[in-house]
MMTF fields as JSON, N, C-alpha, C and O atoms, coordinates in Angstrom:
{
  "mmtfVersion": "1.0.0",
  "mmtfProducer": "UNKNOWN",
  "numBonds": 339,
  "numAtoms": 340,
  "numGroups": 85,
  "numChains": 1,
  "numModels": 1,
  "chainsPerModel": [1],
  "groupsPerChain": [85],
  "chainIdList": ["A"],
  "bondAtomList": [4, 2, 8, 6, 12, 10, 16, 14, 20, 18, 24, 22, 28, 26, 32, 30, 36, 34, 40, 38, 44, 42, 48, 46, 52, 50, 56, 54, 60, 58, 64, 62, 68, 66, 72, 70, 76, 74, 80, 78, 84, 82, 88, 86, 92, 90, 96, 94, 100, 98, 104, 102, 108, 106, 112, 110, 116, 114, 120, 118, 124, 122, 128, 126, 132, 130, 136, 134, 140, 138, 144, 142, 148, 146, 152, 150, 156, 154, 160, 158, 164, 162, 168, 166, 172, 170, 176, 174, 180, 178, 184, 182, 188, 186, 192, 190, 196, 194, 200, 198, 204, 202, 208, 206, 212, 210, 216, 214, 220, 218, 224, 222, 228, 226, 232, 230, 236, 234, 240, 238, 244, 242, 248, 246, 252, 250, 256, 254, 260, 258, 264, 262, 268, 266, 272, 270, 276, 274, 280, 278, 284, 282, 288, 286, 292, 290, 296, 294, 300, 298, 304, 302, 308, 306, 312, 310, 316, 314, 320, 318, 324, 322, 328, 326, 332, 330, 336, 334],
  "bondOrderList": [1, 1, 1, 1, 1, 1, 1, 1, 1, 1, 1, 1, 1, 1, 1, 1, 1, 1, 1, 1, 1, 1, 1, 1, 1, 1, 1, 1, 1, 1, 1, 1, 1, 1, 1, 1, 1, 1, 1, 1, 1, 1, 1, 1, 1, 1, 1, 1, 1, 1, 1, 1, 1, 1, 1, 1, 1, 1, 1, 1, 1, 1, 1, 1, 1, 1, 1, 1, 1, 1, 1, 1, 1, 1, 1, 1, 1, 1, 1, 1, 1, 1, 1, 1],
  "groupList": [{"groupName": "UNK", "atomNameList": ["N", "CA", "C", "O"], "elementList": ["N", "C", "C", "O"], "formalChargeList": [0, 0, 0, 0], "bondAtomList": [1, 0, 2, 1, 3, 2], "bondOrderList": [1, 1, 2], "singleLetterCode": "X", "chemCompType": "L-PEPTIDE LINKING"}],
  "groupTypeList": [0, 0, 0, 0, 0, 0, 0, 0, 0, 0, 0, 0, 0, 0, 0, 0, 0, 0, 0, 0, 0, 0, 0, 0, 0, 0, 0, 0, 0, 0, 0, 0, 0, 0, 0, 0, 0, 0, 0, 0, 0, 0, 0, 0, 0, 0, 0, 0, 0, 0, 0, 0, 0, 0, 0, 0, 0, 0, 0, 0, 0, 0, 0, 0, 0, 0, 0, 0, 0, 0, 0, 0, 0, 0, 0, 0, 0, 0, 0, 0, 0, 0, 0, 0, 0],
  "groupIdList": [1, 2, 3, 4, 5, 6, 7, 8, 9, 10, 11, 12, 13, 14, 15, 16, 17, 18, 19, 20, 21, 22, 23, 24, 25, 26, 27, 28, 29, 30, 31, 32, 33, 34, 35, 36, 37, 38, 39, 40, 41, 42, 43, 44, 45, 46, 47, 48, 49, 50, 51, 52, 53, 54, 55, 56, 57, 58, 59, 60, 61, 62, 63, 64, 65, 66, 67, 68, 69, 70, 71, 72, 73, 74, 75, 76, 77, 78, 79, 80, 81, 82, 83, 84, 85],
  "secStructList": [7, 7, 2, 2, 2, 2, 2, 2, 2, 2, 2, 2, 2, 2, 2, 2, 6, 6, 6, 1, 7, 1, 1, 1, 1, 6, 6, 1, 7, 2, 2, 2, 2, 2, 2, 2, 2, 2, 2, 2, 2, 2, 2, 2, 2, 2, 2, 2, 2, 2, 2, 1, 7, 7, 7, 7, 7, 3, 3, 3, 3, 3, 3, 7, 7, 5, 7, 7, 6, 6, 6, 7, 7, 7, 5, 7, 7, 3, 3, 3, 3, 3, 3, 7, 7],
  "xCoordList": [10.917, 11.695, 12.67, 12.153, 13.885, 14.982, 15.394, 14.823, 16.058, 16.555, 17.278, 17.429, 17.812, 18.773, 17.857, 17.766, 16.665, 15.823, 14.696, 14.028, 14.48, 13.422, 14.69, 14.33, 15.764, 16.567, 16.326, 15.979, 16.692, 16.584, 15.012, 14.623, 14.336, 13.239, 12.883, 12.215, 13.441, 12.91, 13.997, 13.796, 15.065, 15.972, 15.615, 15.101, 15.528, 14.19, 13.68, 13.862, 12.346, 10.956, 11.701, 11.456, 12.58, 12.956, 14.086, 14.303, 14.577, 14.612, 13.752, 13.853, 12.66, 11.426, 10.376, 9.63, 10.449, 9.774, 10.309, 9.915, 11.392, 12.163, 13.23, 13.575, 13.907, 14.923, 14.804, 15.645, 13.502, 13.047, 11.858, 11.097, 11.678, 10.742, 9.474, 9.563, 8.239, 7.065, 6.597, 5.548, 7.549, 6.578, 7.636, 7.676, 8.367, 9.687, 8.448, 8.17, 7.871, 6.827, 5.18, 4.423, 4.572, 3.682, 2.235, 1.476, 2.107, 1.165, 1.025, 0.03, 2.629, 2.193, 2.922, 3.888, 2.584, 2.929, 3.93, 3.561, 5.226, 6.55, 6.568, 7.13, 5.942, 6.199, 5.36, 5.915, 4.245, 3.044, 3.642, 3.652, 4.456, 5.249, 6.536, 6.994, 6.726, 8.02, 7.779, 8.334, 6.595, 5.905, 5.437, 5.849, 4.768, 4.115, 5.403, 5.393, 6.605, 8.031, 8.24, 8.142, 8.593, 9.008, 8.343, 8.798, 7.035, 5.888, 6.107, 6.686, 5.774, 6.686, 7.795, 7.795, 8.84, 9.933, 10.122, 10.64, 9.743, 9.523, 8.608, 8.623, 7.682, 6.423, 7.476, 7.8, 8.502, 9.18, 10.217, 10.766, 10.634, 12.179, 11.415, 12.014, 9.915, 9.648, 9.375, 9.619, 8.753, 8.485, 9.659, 9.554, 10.802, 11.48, 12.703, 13.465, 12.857, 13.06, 12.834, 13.692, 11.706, 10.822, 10.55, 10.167, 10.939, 10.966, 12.239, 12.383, 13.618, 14.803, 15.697, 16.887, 14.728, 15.315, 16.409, 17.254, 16.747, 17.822, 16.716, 15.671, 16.864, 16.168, 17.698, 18.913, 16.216, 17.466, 16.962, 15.822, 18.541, 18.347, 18.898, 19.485, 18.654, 19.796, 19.695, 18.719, 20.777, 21.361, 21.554, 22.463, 21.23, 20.926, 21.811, 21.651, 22.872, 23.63, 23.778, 23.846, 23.818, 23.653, 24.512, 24.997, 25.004, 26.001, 25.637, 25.626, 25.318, 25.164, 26.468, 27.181, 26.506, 27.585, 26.999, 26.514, 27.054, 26.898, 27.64, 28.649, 27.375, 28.53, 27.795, 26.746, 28.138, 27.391, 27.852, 29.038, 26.519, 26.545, 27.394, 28.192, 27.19, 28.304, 29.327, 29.664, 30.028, 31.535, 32.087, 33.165, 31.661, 31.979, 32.416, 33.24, 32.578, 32.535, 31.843, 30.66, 32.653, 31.928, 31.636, 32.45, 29.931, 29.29, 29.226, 28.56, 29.519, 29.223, 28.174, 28.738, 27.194, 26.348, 26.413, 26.58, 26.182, 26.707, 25.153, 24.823, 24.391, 23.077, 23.525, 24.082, 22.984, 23.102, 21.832, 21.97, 21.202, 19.828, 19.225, 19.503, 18.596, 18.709, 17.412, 16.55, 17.123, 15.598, 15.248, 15.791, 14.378, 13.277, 12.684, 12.613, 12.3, 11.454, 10.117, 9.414],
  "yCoordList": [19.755, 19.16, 18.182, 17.683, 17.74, 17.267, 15.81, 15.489, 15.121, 14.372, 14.524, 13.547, 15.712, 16.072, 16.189, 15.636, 17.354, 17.851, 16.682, 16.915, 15.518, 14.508, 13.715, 13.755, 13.226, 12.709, 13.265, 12.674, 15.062, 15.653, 15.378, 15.029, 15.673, 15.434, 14.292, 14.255, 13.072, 11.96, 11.535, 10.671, 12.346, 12.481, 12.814, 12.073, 14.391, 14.959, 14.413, 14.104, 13.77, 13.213, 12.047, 11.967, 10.997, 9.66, 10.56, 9.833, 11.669, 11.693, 12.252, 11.996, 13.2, 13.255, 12.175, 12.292, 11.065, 9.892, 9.362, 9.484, 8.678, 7.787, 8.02, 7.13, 9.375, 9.705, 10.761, 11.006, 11.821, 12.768, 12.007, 11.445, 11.986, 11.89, 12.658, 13.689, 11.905, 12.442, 13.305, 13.867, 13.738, 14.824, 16.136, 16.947, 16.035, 17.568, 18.591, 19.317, 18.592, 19.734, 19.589, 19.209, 19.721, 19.454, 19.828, 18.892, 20.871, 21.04, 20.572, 20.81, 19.672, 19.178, 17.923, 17.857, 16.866, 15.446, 15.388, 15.357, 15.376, 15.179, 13.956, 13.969, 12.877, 11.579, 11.907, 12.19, 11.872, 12.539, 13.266, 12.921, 14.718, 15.62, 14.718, 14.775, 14.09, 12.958, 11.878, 11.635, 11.461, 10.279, 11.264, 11.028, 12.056, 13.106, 13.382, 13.176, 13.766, 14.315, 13.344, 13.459, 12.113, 10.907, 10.373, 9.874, 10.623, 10.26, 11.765, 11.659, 12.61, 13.954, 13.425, 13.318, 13.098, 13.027, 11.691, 11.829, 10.725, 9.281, 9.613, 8.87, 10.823, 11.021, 11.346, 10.815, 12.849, 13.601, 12.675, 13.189, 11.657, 11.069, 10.377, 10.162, 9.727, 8.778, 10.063, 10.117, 10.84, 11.947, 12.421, 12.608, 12.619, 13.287, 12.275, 12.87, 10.724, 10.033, 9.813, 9.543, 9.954, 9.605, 11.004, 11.027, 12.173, 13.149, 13.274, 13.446, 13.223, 13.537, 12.664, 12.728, 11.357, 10.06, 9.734, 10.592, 9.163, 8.893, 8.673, 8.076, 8.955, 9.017, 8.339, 8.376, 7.408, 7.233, 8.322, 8.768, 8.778, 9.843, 9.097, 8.021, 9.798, 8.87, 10.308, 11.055, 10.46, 11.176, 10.985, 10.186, 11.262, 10.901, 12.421, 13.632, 11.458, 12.412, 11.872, 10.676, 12.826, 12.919, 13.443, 14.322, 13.326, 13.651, 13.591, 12.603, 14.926, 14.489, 15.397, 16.188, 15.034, 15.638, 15.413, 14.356, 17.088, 17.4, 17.999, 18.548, 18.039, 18.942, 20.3, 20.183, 21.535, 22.473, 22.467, 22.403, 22.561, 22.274, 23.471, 23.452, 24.622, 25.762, 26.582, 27.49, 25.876, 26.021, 24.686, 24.902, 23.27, 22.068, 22.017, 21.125, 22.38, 21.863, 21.252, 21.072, 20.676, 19.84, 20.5, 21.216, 20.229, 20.884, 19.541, 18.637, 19.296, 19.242, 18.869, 18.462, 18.855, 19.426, 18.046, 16.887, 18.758, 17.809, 18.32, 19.501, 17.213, 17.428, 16.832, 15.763, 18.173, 16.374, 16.535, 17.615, 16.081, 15.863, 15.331, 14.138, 15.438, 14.346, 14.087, 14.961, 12.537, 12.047, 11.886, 10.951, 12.583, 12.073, 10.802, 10.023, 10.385, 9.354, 9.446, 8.443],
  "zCoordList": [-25.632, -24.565, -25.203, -26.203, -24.976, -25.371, -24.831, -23.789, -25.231, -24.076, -22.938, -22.204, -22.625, -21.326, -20.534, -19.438, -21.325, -20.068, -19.639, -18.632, -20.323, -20.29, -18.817, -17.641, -19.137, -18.199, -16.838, -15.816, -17.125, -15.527, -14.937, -13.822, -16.114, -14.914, -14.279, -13.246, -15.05, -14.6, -13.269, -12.415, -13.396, -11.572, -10.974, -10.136, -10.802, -9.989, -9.586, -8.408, -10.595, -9.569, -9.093, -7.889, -9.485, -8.7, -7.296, -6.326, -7.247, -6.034, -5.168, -3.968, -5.707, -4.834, -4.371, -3.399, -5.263, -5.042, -3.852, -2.692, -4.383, -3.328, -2.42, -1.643, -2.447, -1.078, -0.403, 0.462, -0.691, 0.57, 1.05, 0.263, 2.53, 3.418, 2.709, 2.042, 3.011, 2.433, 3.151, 2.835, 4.76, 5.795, 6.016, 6.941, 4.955, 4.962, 4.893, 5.848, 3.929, 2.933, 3.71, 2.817, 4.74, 5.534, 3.983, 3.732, 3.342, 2.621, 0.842, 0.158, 0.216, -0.758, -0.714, 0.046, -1.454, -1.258, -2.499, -3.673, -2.071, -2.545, -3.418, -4.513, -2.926, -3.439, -4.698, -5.76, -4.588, -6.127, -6.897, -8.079, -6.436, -7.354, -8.268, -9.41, -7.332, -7.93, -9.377, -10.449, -8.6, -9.504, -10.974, -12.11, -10.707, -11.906, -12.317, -13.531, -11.951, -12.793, -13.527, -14.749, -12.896, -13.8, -14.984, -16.013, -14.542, -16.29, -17.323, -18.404, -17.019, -17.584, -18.554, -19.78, -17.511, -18.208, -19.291, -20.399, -18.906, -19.826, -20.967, -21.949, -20.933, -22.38, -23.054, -24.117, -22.099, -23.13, -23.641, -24.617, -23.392, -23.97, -24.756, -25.81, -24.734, -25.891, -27.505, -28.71, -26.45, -27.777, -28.596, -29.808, -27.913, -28.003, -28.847, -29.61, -28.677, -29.267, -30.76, -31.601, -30.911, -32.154, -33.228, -34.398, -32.243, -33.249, -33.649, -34.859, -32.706, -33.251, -33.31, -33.003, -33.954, -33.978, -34.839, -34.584, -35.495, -36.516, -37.741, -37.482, -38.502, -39.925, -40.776, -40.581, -42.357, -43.303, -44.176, -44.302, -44.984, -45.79, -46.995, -46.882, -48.312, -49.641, -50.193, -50.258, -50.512, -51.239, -52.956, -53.183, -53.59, -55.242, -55.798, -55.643, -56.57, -57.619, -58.999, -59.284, -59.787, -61.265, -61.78, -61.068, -62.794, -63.75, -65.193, -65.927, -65.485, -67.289, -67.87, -67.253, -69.124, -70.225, -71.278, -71.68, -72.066, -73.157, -73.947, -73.505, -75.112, -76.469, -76.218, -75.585, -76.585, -77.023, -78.232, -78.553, -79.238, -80.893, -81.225, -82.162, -80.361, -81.093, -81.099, -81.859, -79.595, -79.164, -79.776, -80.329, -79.859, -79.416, -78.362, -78.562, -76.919, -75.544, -75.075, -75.363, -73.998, -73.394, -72.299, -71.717, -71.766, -70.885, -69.649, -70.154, -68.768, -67.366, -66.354, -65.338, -66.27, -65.099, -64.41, -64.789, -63.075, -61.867, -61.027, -60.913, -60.532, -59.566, -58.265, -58.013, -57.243, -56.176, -54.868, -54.293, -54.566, -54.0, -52.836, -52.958, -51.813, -50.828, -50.897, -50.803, -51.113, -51.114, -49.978, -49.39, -49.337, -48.563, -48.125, -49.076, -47.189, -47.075, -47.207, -47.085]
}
């Protein structure tokens, strides 16, 4: 679940909570369906926060240069890496 879809649901249930009448639907309680959407949706935005949160990344690059003993050139090598946390 995402943050768009954690948002919608938590609209949803706050307009089933608080701006339909609790006696439209005679056999299920609108306001409960509402209240249950909104905790739904607040687990998914904290979850959903914390998994696709902002992370730090570092990036680590290297540069060596060498001779080759039997062209005499100069060799190059370029690394580049992203460290983990």
């Amino acid at each position: 679940m995402g943050i768009g879809s954690s948002i919608f649901l938590i609209a949803i249930g706050a307009i089933l909570a608080f701006a339909i009448p609790g006696d439209v639907v005679s056999f299920i309680d609108l306001h409960m369906v509402g209240y249950i959407l909104m905790v739904v949706g607040v687990i998914g935005l904290i979850v959903s926060l914390f998994v696709f949160g902002p992370r730090r990344t570092r990036r680590i690059s290297e540069s060596r240069a060498t001779v080759d003993p039997v062209t005499g050139d100069r060799i190059v090598t370029r690394d580049t890496r992203d460290g983990g946390i």
